[in-house]
C-alpha positions, 0 to 999 in steps of 0.5 A: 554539547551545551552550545551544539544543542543550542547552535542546531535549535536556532537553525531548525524548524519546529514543529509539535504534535499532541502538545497540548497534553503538555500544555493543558497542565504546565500552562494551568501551573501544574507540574509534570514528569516527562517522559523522553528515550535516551536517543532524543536526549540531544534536544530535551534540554532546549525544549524544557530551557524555560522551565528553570529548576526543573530536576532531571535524572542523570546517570553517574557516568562520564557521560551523565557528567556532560550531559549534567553540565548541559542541562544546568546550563540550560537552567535545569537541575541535575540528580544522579543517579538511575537504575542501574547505579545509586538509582534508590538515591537518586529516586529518593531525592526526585521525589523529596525534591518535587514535594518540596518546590512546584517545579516539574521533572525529566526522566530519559525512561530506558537509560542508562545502558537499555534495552533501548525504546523499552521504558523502566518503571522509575518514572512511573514509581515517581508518579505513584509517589509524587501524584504527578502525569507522566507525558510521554513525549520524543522527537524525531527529525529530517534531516538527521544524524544516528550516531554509533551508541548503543541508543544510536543518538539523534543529532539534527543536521542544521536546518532540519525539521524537527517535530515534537510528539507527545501523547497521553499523560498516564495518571498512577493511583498512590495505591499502585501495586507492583502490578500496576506498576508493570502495565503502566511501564509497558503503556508508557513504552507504548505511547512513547513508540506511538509517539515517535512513529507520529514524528517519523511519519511526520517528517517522512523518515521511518527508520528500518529495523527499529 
């Protein structure tokens, strides 16, 4: 996965919308939690290759084990884990692993079973616990392959077009309530949609029925 994520990135044309929202923060120092969904996680490593130390959540399954290895490769670190299986650990040691290095933080938010496009609250738990944005960001390409998964997993064809969208961080107060909780995950679930309709439109290619 490792090198076919590389190989297509060097054949592919690059473009972003909204990077700025990631920009304004990441290039001023700070960190981030980015935000993906689980179809896009093809290209995520690459875009974040020059972020070494980065921590990102992976599931425990034998498919989180080859997309650990890929993110390591890419100089990124592995914590397994997610909602579904060891998840309070692996949460636990996000956190304790942001407050301790200035480093920023991946979480792919409606994995590791689905429903896919709909985000889970540990991004935004994260971010209550840390005082991190969350950046909501996808991508979508042109033209591209859907594989038969449950996520239907994007994977550019060489040479496509692919365009970056992000939008809005959200901002979650340390006093977050449950509450609170729940209407930040349904707003990340909304902008990530926003976001990936902003690159389907972009390359022309609006998928029917999702």
């Amino acid at each position: 996965m490792t090198v076919l994520s590389r190989v297509l990135a060097l054949t592919c044309r690059f473009e972003f919308l909204g990077k700025e929202h990631e920009d304004r923060i990441v290039l001023g120092g700070g960190q981030i939690i980015f935000a993906g969904l689980h179809e896009s996680m093809m290209l995520l490593p690459y875009h974040f290759r020059d972020r070494p130390g980065g921590l990102v959540m992976v599931s425990r399954s034998r498919d989180g084990d080859v997309i650990a290895d890929t993110i390591e490769r890419f100089g990124l670190r592995a914590v397994r884990g997610s909602s579904g299986r060891d998840g309070g650990d692996a949460l636990r040691a996000m956190i304790d692993g942001l407050r301790a290095r200035p480093v920023s933080a991946g979480i792919i938010v409606d994995g590791p079973r689905g429903p896919a496009l709909v985000a889970k609250s540990g991004a935004v738990v994260l971010a209550r616990e840390t005082g991190l944005p969350i950046v909501p960001g996808t991508w979508w390409a042109r033209p591209v392959l859907r594989v038969g998964s449950w996520d239907r997993t994007l994977v550019p064809l060489p040479f496509s077009r692919v365009v970056f969208a992000f939008e809005e961080p959200i901002f979650v107060r340390a006093d977050a309530t449950e509450a609170d909780i729940s209407g930040h995950r349904q707003e990340l679930t909304r902008r990530l949609l926003t976001a990936r309709a902003r690159s389907q439109e972009a390359c022309a290619t609006i998928s029917p029925g999702r």
